[in-house]
N, C-alpha and C positions, 0 to 999 in steps of 0.2 A: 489433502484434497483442497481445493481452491476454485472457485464457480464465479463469472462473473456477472455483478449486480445491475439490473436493469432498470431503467424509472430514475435516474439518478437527474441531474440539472445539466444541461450542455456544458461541454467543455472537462466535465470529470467523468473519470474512469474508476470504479470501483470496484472490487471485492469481495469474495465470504472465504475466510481460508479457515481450515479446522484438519486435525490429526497432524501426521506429518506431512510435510509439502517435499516435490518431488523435483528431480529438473524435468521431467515430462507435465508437472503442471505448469513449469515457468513457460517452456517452450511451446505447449499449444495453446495456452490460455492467456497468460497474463504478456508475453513477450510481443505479442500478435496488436493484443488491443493497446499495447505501449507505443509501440512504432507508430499504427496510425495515429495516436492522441499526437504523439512528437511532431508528427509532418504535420499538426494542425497551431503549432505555438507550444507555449509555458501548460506543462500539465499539472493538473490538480487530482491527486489522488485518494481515493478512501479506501482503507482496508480496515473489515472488521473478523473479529475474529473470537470466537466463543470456548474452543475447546482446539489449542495448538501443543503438537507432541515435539515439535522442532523439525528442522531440514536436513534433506542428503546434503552429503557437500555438494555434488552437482547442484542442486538447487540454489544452495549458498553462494554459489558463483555464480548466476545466472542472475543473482540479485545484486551484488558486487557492481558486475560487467553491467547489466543496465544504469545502477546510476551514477557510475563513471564515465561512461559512453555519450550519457545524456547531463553530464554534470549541470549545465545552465539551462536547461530545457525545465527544471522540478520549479514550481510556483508553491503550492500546498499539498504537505501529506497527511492526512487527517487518520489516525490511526483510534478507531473503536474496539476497548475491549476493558474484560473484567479481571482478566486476569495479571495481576499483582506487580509480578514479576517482570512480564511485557512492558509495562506501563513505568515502573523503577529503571528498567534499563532506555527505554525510549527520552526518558528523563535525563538520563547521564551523559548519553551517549547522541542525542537527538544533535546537538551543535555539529556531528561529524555528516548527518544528511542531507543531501544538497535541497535546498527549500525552504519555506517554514512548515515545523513540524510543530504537532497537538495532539494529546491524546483526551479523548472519551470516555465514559464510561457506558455499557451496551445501551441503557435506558436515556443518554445521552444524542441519541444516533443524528436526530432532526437536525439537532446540533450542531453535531458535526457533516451533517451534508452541509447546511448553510454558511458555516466557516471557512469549509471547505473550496466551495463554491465562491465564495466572495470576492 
């Protein structure tokens, strides 16, 4: 499931994603409020995530195709979470995201609005 966060700073778009994510969450949630951020410049994104079971592959590709589609549109992706694993691979694999990317830890969060944001 994946709900979008509100109260955030102009300009970023953020996230709560938890369990497994769907290409029906990419498509009415996240792909929606993507587009409009795109038609407004360089987006800065926050996704945080507390308890993630992994994706359909639809979903998987909905994530692919957006940040290919948008490859020089990504400014910042600020990626909040506790969980280990997420944050080891965001590390490894972070140079292949179009952007600068950072990871948080949840108690982090302010943090990462503001980096985010900046």
């Amino acid at each position: 499931m994946i709900e979008k966060l509100d109260g955030l700073p102009a300009g970023v778009v953020g996230f709560k994603a938890s369990g497994k994510l769907s290409a029906a969450d990419y498509r009415d949630v996240v792909l929606p409020a993507l587009e409009s951020a795109f038609k407004g410049g360089e987006v800065r994104f926050l996704i945080e995530m507390t308890d993630f079971e992994g994706m359909s592959g639809g979903a998987l590709w909905q994530d692919l195709k957006v940040g290919v589609e948008h490859l020089r549109g990504w400014k910042r992706i600020a990626l909040v979470t506790d969980i280990d694993w997420i944050t080891h691979a965001t590390h490894l694999f972070g140079w292949m995201t179009p952007g600068e990317t950072k990871t948080f830890s949840l108690d982090q969060r302010e943090e990462a609005i503001a980096w985010v944001a900046g």
